[in-house]
C-alpha positions in Angstrom: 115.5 92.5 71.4 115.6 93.7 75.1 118.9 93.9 77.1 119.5 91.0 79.8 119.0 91.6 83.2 121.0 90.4 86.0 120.0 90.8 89.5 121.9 90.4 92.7 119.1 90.0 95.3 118.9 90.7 99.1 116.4 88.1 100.1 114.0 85.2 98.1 112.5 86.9 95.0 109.9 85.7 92.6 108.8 88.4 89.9 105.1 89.1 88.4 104.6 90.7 85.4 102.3 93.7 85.7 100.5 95.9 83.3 100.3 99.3 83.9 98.5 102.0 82.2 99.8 105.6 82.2 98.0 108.3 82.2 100.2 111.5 82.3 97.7 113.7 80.6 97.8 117.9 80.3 96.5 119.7 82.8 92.6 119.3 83.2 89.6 120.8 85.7 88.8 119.3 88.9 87.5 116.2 89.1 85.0 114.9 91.9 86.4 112.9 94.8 86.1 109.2 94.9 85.3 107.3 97.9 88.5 107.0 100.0 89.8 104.0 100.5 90.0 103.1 104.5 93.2 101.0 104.9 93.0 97.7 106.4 96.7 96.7 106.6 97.6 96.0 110.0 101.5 96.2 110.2 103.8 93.9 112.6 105.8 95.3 115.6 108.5 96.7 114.4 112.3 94.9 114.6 115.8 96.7 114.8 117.5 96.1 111.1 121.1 95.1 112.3 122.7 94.0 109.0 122.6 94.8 105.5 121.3 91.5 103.4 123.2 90.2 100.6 123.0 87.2 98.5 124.7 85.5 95.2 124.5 87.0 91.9 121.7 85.7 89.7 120.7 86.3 86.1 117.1 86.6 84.6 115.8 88.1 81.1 112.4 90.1 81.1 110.4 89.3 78.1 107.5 91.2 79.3 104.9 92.5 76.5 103.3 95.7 77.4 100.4 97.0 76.4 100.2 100.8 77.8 100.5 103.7 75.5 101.6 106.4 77.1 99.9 110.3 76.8 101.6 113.2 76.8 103.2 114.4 79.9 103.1 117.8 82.2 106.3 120.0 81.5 108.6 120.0 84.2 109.7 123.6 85.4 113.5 124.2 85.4 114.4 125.9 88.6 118.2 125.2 89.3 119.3 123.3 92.5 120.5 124.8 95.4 124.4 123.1 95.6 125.7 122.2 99.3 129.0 123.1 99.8 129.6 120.4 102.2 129.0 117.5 99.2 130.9 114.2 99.1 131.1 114.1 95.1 134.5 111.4 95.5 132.9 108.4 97.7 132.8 105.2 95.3 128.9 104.5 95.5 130.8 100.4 95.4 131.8 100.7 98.9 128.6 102.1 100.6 127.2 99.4 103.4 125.2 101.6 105.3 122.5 104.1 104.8 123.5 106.2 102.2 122.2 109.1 103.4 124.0 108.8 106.1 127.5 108.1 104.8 127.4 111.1 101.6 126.7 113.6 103.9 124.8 116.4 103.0 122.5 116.1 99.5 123.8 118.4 96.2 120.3 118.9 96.0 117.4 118.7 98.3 113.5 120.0 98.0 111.2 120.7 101.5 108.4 121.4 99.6 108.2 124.9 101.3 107.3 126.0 98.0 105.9 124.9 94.6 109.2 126.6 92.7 110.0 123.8 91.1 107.2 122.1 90.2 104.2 122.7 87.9 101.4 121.3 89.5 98.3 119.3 87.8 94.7 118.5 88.3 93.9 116.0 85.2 91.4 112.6 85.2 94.8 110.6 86.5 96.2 112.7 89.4 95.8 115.6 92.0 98.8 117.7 92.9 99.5 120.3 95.4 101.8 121.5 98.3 101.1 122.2 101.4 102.0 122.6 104.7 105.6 121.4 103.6 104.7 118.4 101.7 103.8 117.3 98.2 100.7 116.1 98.2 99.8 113.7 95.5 96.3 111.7 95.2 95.9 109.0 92.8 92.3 108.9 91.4 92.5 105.9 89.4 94.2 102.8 88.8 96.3 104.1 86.4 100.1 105.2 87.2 101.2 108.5 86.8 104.4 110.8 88.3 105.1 114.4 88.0 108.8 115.5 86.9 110.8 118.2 87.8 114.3 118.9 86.3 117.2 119.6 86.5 118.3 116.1 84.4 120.8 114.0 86.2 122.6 111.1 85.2 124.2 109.4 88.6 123.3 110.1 91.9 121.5 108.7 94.8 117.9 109.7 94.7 115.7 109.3 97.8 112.4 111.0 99.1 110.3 110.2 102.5 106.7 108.9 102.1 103.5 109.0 104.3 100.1 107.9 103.6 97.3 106.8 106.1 95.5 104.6 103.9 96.6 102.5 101.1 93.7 100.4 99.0 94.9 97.6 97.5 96.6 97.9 93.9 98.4 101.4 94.9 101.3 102.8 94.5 103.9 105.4 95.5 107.4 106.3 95.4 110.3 107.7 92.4 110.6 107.9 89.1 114.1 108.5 87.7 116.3 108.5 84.3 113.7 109.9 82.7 114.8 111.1 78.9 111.2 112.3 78.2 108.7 112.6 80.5 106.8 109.9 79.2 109.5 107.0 79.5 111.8 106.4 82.5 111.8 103.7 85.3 109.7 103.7 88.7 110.5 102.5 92.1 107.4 102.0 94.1 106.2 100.4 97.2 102.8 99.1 96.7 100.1 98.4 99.4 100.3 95.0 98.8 103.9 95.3 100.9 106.1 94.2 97.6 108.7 97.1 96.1 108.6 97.1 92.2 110.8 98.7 89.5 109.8 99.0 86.2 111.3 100.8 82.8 108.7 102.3 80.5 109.3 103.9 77.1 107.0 106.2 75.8 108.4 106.5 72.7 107.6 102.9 71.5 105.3 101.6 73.9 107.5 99.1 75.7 107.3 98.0 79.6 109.7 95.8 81.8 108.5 95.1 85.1 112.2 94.0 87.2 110.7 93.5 90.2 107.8 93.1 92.3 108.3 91.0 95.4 107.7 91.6 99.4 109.3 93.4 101.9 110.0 92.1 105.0 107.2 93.8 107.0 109.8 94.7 109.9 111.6 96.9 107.3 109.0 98.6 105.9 105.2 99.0 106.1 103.0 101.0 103.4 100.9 102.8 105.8 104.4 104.1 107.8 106.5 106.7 107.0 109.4 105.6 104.6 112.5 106.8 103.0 113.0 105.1 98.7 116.1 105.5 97.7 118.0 104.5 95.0 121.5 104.4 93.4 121.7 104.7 89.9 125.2 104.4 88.5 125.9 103.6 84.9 123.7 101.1 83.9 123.3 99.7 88.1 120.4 100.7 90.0 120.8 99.5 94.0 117.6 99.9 95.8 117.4 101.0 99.2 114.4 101.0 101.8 114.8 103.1 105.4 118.4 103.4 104.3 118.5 99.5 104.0 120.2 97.7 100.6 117.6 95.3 98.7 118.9 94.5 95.6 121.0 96.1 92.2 119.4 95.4 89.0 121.7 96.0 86.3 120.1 97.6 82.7 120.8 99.8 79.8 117.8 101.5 78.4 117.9 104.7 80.2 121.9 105.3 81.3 122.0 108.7 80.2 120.8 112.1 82.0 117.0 112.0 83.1 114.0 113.6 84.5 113.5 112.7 88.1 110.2 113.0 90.2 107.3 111.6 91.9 104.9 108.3 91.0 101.3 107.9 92.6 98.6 105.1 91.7 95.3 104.4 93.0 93.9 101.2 93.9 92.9 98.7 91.5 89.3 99.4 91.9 89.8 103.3 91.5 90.0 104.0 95.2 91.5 107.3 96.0 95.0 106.8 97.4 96.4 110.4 98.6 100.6 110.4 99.4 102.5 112.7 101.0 106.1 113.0 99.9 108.6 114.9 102.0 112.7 115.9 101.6 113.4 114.7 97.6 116.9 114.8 97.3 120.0 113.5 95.7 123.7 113.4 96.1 125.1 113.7 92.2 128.4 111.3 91.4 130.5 112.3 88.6 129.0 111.7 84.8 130.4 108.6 83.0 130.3 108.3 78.8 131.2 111.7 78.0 127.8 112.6 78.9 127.6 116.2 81.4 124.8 117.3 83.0 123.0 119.9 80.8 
């Protein structure tokens, strides 16, 4: 039996069940290019955000019946964080308003992509990875979603990473996965180009999917084919989303609490149309471990 959910949502939200197939394969050859997708989204003048939203506490139980198997995964490479000695470990992440990024300070951890050190990168029939030019560059070359996982495993933090892509085909996808045990289960935070944000839990070990969320953003806040910070808080068994360093919502769940994988998600469009994101500054500010469970 799954675990109840209970949301406290930032805005109207109405929830639709997606199925997903991952394809996290070994590494493979090259694979031809598809044609690229040419976006046609054409995004609203932008508004000043002057408040964080908030709204009353709701409940809701996912009885979602998945139907994706999972492969096997690429092998993260453990490369161990630079620390900053200027870290706020103490602030209660239950008293943040603002941009988080902004009130922890500097990040524990943080990755430029000036190199690959702590990554191994893939070519397979579901992804293309590579960095360059200070960026990870991930291309999704089919419908199918698939991330790429680095260690080391955290338990709670705020994660966040920035985001650019100039064209986004309908049905794609890009943006965190975190609380990973394995690298085939974990959840994923995404914006799609359908301008909706969606979380979803997936375990690999028993083929099981919960899609949370999957509702619209207001286009002032955020806009697939801009460049935009995800971030989220995961504490315990709460996850608060963040977009441009704006709240959205906390979902509370218990499948993955423990320490986890964190890294990267890409999917293409729903008619296999080449979506290619660049991802910029991954980095996370670690809060002290709960349940007697330390980082490894």
């Amino acid at each position: 039996m799954k675990n109840p959910v209970r949301f406290i949502t930032a805005g109207r939200i109405f929830a639709l069940i997606l199925i997903f197939s991952i394809a996290l394969g070994a590494c493979g050859g090259n694979l031809p290019d598809a044609a690229t997708a040419t976006s046609q989204l054409v995004p609203p003048s932008p508004a000043p955000i002057t408040e964080t939203p908030t709204s009353p506490p709701a409940t809701a139980t996912d009885t979602t019946q998945p139907t994706e198997t999972p492969a096997l995964s690429a092998t993260p490479t453990q490369v161990p964080p630079t620390a900053s000695a200027t870290a706020m470990p103490q602030v209660d992440p239950g008293l943040i308003t603002g941009d988080p990024a902004d009130v922890l300070g500097a990040p524990d951890w943080i990755d430029t992509f000036d190199s690959s050190a702590n990554w191994t990168l893939y070519n397979n029939d579901c992804f293309r990875s590579k960095i360059e030019n200070g960026k990870m560059e991930m291309t999704g070359l089919t419908q199918n979603i698939c991330w790429l996982v680095t260690l080391p495993k955290i338990q709670n933090y705020y994660l966040e990473v920035t985001m650019d892509t100039s064209s986004c085909p309908a049905g794609g996808e890009f943006g965190l996965y975190f609380r990973g045990p394995e690298t085939s289960s974990g959840y994923s935070y995404t914006l799609s180009c359908t301008i909706n944000y969606l979380l979803v839990a997936r375990n690999g070990q028993d083929g099981t999917k919960t899609t949370f969320l999957d509702e619209p953003v207001d286009p002032e806040l955020a806009w697939p084919t801009w460049e935009n910070r995800l971030g989220v808080m995961a504490i315990g068994d709460r996850y608060r989303l963040f977009v441009n360093g704006v709240f959205l919502i906390e979902v509370t769940d218990s499948q993955f609490t423990e320490v986890g994988l964190i890294g990267l998600v890409v999917r293409g469009g729903a008619m296999n149309e080449v979506q290619t994101v660049f991802f910029d500054n991954l980095a996370y500010w670690e809060f002290p471990a709960t349940n007697g469970s330390p980082r490894p």
